[in-house]
N, C-alpha and C positions, 0 to 999 in steps of 0.2 A: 511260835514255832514249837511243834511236839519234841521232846526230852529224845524219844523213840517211836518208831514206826516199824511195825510188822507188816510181812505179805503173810496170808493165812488161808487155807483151804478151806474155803466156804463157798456155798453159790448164791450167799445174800452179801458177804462181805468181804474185799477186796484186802483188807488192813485196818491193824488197830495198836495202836501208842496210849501213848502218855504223854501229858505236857504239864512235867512239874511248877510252872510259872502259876498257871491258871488251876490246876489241880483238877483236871479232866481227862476223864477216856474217850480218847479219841477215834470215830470210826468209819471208817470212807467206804461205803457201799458200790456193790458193780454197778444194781439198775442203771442208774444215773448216774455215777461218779460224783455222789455229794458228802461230802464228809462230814458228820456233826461230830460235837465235842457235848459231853455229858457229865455235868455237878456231882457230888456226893459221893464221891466212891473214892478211895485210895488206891499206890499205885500196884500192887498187889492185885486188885479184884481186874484193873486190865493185866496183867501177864497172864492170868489165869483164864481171860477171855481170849488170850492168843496163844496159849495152848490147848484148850476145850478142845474135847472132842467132834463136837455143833456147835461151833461161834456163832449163828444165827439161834439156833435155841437157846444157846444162852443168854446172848444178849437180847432175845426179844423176853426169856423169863428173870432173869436177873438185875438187868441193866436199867430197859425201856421203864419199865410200871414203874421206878424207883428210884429214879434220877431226880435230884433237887431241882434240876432244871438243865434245857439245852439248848445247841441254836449252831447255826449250819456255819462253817467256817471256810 
């Protein structure tokens, strides 16, 4: 279970946390309502993708290319 969850104004994504256990940014997309959780990043770089001005540009240029690894939760 994620440490914390944000709602965020985006039109690609719905909310994004952190789950200090696993040490993933977590992120629950509208399309579908599927939340993936993504490797590598500390929890800094998610606070900073739930205040972005474009959580979806962000996360599609910071996050996506650069993730250790992810998988739908």
């Amino acid at each position: 279970m994620p440490g914390w969850m944000k709602s965020v104004f985006s039109e690609m994504v719905s909310e994004v946390g952190w789950d200090p256990e696993t040490e993933e940014v977590i992120v629950k997309f509208k399309k579908k309502g599927r939340t993936a959780a993504y490797k590598g990043f500390d929890e800094g770089v998610a606070e900073r993708l739930s205040h972005a001005a474009s959580v979806g540009g962000m996360f599609l240029d910071e996050i996506k290319p650069f993730a250790d690894s992810w998988r739908y939760v």
